[in-house]
Structure formats: C-alpha cells, structure tokens
C-alpha positions in Angstrom: 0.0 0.0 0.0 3.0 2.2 0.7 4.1 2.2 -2.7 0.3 3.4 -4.1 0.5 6.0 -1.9 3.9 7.0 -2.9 2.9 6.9 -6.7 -0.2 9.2 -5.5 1.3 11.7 -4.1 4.3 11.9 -6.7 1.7 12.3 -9.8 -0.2 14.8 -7.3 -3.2 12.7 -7.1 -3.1 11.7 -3.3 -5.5 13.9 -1.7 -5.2 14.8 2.3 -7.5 16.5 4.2 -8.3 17.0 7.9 -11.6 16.6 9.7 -13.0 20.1 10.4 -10.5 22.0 8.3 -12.7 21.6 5.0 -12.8 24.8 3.2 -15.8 26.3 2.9 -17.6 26.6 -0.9 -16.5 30.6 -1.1 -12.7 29.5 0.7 -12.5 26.3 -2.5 -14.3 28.7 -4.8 -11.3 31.8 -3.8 -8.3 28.9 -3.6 -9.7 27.4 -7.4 -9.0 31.3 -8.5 -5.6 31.2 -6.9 -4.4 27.9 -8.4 -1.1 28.7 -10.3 -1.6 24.7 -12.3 -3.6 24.8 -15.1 -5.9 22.1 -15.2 -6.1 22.3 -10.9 -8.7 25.0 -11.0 -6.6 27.9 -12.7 -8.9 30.2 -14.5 -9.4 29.5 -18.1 -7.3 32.7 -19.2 -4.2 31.0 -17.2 -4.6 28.0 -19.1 -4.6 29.4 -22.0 -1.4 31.4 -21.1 0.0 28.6 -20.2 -0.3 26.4 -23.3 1.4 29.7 -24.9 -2.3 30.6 -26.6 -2.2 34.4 -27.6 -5.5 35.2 -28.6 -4.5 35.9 -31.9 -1.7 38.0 -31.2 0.7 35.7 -33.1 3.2 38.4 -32.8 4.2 37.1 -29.7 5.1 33.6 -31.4 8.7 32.9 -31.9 9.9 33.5 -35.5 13.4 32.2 -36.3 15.2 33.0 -39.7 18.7 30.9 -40.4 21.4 31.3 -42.8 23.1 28.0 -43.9 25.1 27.4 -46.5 24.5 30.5 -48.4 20.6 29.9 -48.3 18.2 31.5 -46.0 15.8 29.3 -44.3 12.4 31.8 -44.2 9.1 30.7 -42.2 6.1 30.0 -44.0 4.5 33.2 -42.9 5.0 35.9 -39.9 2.6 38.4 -38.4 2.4 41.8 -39.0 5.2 43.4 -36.7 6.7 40.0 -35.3 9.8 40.4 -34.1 12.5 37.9 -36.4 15.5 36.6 -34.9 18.2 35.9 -37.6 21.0 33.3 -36.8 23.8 33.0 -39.4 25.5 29.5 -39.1 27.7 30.3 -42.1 31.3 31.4 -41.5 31.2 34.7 -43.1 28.6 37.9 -42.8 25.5 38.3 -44.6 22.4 40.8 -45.1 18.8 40.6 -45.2 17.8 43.2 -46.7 14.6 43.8 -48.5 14.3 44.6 -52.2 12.1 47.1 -51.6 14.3 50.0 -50.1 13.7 51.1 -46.7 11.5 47.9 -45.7 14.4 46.4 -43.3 18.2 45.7 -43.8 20.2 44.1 -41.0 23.9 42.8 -41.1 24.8 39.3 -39.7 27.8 38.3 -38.9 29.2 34.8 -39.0 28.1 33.0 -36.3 25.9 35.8 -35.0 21.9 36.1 -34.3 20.6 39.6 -34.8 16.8 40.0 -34.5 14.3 43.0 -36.7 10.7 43.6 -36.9 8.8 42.3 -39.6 7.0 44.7 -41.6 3.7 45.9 -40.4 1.9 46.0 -43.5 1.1 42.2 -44.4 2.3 41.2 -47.8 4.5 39.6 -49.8 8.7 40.9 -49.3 11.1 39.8 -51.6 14.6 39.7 -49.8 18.3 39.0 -50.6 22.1 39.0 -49.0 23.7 42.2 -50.5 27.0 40.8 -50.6 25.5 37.7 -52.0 22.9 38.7 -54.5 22.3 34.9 -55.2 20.9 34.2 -52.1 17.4 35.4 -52.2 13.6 34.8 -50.1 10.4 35.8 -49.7 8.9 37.2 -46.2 5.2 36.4 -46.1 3.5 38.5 -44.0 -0.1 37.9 -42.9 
C-alpha cells in the first residue's frame, strides 16, 4: 500500500485533508482562482497562457530565420510586426535586406543572431544577402 500512496502523491493525485478544516464553498471557490496549475482549478485565461495561446496575437510567437550554406531558411509566414531573430550558421557575414528600399536591412555576422521587426503591412517581401545577390527569399507576411 505504501508504494500506491507514494505513486499518488508523486503524480499529485493523493488527496489529504483534515476533519474540520474543509474549506468552505466561497474558501475552494477563492483557492480554485488562486491555483497557479492549469488544469487544478486555474482560470481559463491562465490555461490558456500557459499552453502559450495568444488570442491571436501571433506576434508574440517565436519566428526564427537561419542562414546555412548560403541559403536562407524563411518561415512559411509571420505576423504583422513580429519580431525575427536571424541566426547565421555560415562562417562569413550576410544581409537581409529587403528589395524594396527602406523595408528592413540588418547585417549578420558569421556565427551571430541579430533579431528585426517584420514589416507591419502584411504582404509579400522579396529579400536577398547584399553581398551575395544569389541568395534570395520571400517574407510572407499575414
């Protein structure tokens, strides 16, 4: 029996109470509220936090950009305004720099991660390395 109760209380299951120290329904109602587990009576928001849910706000989402072998590695698609963390695994510097002028244009070095805000106007941006005009991408932004 020892070893049930051990496995109880190690998944968080085993349940101990006193007689006379119940809580009443407002004390469980105000400790449910107070629960920082989702799942254990957090409020709905928190679980939703938790599970890294943004309510849409998909800015907040990590969005990674990589440089390998001459070639950039783009997401699918960002949000409007997300911030883009660039890491170049190559062993010299590279840009990304927009083709449009003015849109963004940061410097890399080798080995380095730099980070720039995606545009905030959703749409398609061509992109490419200024000292490498072969390497070349698109930015989706939606």
């Amino acid at each position: 029996m020892s070893t049930t109760l051990a496995v109880l209380a190690a998944t968080g299951l085993l349940l101990v109470g006193c007689q006379g120290d119940e809580p009443t329904d407002d004390q469980g109602a105000e400790e449910e509220a107070d629960s920082p587990r989702p799942g254990y009576g957090a409020p709905r928001e928190a679980e939703e936090e938790a599970d890294g849910a943004d309510d849409g706000d998909s800015a907040a989402t990590p969005v990674h950009l990589t440089i390998t072998d001459h070639e950039f590695d783009v997401p699918d698609t960002v949000a409007p305004g997300a911030e883009i963390t660039v890491t170049n695994h190559d062993g010299e510097a590279h840009t990304v720099t927009s083709d449009e002028s003015g849109i963004f244009d940061v410097a890399v070095g080798a080995g380095e991660t730099v980070t720039f805000a995606a545009p905030e106007e959703p749409g398609d941006y061509s992109l490419h390395c200024t000292p490498h005009p072969s390497m070349t991408a698109t930015l989706v932004v939606e």
